[in-house]
N, C-alpha and C positions, 0 to 999 in steps of 0.2 A: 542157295546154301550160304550161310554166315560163316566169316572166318573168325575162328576161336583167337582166343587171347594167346593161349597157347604158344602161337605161329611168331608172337612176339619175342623181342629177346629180354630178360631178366638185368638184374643189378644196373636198370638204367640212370642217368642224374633224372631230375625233375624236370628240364624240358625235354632231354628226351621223351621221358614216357607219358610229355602232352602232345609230342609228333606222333606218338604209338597209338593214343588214342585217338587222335584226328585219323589216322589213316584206317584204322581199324573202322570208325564210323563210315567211313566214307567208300571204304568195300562193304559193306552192311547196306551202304545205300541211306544213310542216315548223314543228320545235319547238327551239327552242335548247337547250342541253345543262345551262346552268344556268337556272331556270325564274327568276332574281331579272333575269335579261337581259329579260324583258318589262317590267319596268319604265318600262323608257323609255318605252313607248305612253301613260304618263298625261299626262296634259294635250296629245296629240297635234295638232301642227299640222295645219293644213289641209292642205295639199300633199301629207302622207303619207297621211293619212285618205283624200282623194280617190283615190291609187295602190288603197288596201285597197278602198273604193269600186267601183272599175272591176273588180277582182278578186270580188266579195266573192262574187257568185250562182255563181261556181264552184267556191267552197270546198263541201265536202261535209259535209253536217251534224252529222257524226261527229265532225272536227276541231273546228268550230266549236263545238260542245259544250263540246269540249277547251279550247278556248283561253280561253273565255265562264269556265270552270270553272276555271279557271287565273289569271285576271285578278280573279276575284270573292274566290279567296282572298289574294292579293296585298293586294286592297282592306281585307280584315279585318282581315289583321294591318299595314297600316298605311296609317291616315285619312287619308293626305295624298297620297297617290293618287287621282288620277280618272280613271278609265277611260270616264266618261259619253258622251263622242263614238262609240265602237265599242260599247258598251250602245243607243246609240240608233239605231246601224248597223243591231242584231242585229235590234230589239224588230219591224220588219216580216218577218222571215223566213218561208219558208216550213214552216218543220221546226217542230213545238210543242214541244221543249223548249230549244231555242236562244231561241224566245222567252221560255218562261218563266222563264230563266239571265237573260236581257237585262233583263227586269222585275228578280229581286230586286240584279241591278248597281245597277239607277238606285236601286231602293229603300236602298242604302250610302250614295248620294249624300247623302240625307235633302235634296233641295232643290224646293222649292214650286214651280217654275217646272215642274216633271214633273206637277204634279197634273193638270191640265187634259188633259195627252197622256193620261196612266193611266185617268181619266174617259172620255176617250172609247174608250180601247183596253174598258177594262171593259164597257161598253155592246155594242162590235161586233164583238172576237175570236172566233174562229169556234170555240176552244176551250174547253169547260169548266173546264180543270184551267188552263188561261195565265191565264182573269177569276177562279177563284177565286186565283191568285199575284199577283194583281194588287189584289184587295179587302185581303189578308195587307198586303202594303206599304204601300196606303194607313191603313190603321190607326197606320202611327206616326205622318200627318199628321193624323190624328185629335187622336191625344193635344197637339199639338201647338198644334190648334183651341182645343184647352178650355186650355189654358195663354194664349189671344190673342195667338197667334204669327201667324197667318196673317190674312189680308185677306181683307173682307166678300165679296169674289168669291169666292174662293178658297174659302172657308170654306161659302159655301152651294151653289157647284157639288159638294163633295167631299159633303157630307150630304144633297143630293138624289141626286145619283147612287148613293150606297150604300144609301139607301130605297130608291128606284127598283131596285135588286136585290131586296132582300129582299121586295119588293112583288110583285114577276113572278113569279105563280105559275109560268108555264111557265119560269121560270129554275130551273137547274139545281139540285139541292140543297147541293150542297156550296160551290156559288157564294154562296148565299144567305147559310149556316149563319155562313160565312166575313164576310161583308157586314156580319153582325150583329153579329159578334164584335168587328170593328173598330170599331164605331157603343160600344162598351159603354162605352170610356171615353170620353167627351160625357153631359156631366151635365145633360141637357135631359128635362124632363118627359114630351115625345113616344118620347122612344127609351128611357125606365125604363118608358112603355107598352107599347112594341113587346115590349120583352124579356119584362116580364110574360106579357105574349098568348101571345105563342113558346113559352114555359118551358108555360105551361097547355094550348095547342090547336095545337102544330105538332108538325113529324113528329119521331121521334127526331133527326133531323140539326139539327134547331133546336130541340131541347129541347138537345140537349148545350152548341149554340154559345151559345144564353140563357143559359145555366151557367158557359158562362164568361165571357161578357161579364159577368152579374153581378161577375164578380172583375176585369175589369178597371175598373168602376166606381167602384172606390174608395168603395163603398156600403154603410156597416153594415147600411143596411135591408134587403139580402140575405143574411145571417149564417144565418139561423133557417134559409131555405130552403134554403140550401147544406149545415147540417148535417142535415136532415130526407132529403137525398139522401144521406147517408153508410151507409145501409139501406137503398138501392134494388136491385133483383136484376141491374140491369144495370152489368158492373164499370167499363165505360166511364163511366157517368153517376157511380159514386163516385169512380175518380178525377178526372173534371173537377171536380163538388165539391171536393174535397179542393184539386184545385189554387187551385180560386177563393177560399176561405177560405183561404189562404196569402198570395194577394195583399192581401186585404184587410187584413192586419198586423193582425187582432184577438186581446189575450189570450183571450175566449174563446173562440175555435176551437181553444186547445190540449189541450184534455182529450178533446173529442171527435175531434179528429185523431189523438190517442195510441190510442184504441178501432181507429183502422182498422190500427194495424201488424201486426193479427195476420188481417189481410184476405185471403181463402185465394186472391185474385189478387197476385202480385207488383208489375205496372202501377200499382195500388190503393196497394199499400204503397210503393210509391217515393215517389209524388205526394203520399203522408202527407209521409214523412221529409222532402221538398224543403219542403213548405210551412212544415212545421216550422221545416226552416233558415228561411224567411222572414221570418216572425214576428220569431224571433232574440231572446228574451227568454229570462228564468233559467229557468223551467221547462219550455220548447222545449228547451231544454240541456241539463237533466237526463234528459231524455227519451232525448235522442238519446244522450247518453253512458252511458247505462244498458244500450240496444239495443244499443250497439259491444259491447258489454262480454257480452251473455248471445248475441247469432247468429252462427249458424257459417255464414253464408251470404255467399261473398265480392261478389255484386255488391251485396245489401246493405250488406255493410259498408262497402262503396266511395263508395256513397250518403251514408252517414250522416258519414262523415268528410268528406265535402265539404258537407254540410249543417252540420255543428260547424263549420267553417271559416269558414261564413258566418256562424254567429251570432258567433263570437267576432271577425270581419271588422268586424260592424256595431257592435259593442261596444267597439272598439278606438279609444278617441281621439287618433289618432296625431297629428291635425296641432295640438290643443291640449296635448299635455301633451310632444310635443317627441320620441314614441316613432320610432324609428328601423322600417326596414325589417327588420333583424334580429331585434329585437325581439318584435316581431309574429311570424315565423317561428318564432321558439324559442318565446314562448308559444301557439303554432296545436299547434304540436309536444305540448308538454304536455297540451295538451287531450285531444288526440287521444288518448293514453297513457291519458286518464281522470288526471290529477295537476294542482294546482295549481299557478299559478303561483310561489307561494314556497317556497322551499328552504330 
């Protein structure tokens, strides 16, 4: 049954009653025709929220998907949007992937006061795949732990809780693997154990996620082990390696990262060239502008010119030496060509 216009309130200004009709659409189950008209819903009064509210269990989860997926890319291309009220509308729903759309919304929010809810949604959602999207997001509040962003509360409910995953054996794998993963960058004694153990005596699903936690640890003392996996038979395990030695920004991962380009999986060879871009030093650069230059391989090459981009991205001291935006473009340009900057 459609909510009449009726239901709305009269003598509103002119954005009000383009919030009145956004919402009025959107219990109808209908879409507006330019997708930048949802807008309006960030930072959603109360009043309207409660209309969406009363409406909400009979939208059908199809929509709801839609709109969830609609509002989260709104959110990305631009931070000053919040949609957090209808994220936290969504995150009880009955449909699993509405909720796990409403999780990575709140996760855009990137705000601390979510952690507590995600902790316990982690703990008691009835689906696999919603607490591992939910282990994923809390991982930026991780990072954010070990910077001393967050508060002693805060800080040790989010790290027992993601132990307390990877700890339950009868928890799911991929919940776990994920748990771990976020746990990787927190530079605490305990969790460089966990990871060890993982990497040595758990299943493939947590030898991979030790793998990469390793690289988000920002740990040389994982270097060695990351390239000794660049010769494992399994191409998944070489490209996590590969990726994790990229994060770590170390020059020597670059020579052994140059061995896997000729990696007879593609996955493998991508995850080279990106880490490469990481790195972002002279001889990551010569690397990747050598490969533009000899493969006839277009999603290769597509790779590799966005990986040059980046090293020459990180190399570009724009905001000390006064370089303009053009700048930068003509010389990305150049690169890319295989040509030097001077003419």
């Amino acid at each position: 049954m459609n909510v009449d216009d009726h239901q709305f309130d009269e003598n509103l200004t002119a954005s009000e009653v383009m919030i009145e009709e956004i919402v009025l659409m959107i219990c109808n189950q209908e879409f507006p025709t330019n997708n930048d008209d949802l807008r309006v819903l960030s930072n959603i009064q109360d009043s309207y929220l409660q209309k969406l509210t009363l409406e909400w269990e009979k939208i059908t989860p199809i929509f709801a998907q839609q709109l969830l997926a609609r509002l989260e890319q709104l959110a990305t291309e631009d931070a000053l949007l919040d949609f957090h009220k209808i994220f936290l509308l969504a995150i009880a729903h009955t449909d699993t992937a509405v909720r796990i759309l409403a999780v990575r919304g709140l996760g855009l929010e990137e705000q601390p006061r979510y952690i507590k809810l995600l902790c316990r949604y982690l703990e008691n959602d009835s689906a696999a795949s919603v607490r591992a999207e939910i282990a994923d997001v809390l991982g930026q509040w991780v990072v954010s732990m070990e910077f001393g962003l967050l508060s002693e509360e805060d800080a040790e409910e989010l790290q027992a809780t993601l132990t307390g995953r990877i700890d339950d054996f009868e928890e799911d794998e991929e919940v776990r693997g994920r748990a771990l993963e976020a746990l990787g960058a927190l530079s605490d004694e305990d969790i460089g154990e966990l990871i060890g153990e993982s990497y040595e005596l758990g299943s493939h699903r947590l030898r991979v996620a030790a793998i990469r936690a390793m690289g988000r640890s920002a740990s040389e003392t994982w270097l060695q082990i990351l390239i000794f996996n660049f010769d494992d038979e399994d191409s998944e395990i070489r490209a996590a390696a590969a990726t994790a030695a990229g994060s770590l920004l170390m020059d020597d991962a670059v020579t052994p990262l140059a061995m896997l380009l000729d990696d007879s999986e593609i996955d493998v060879q991508v995850a080279a060239i990106q880490a490469l871009g990481e790195i972002a030093n002279d001889e990551s650069e010569k690397i990747l502008i050598r490969l533009k230059n000899e493969t006839l391989n277009s999603e290769i090459i597509k790779v590799v010119e966005e990986s040059i981009a980046q090293v020459h991205l990180m190399d570009t001291p724009v905001l000390d030496q006064g370089i303009s935006i053009d700048d930068v473009s003509e010389s990305n340009s150049n690169i890319l060509d295989g040509r030097s900057g001077d003419q």
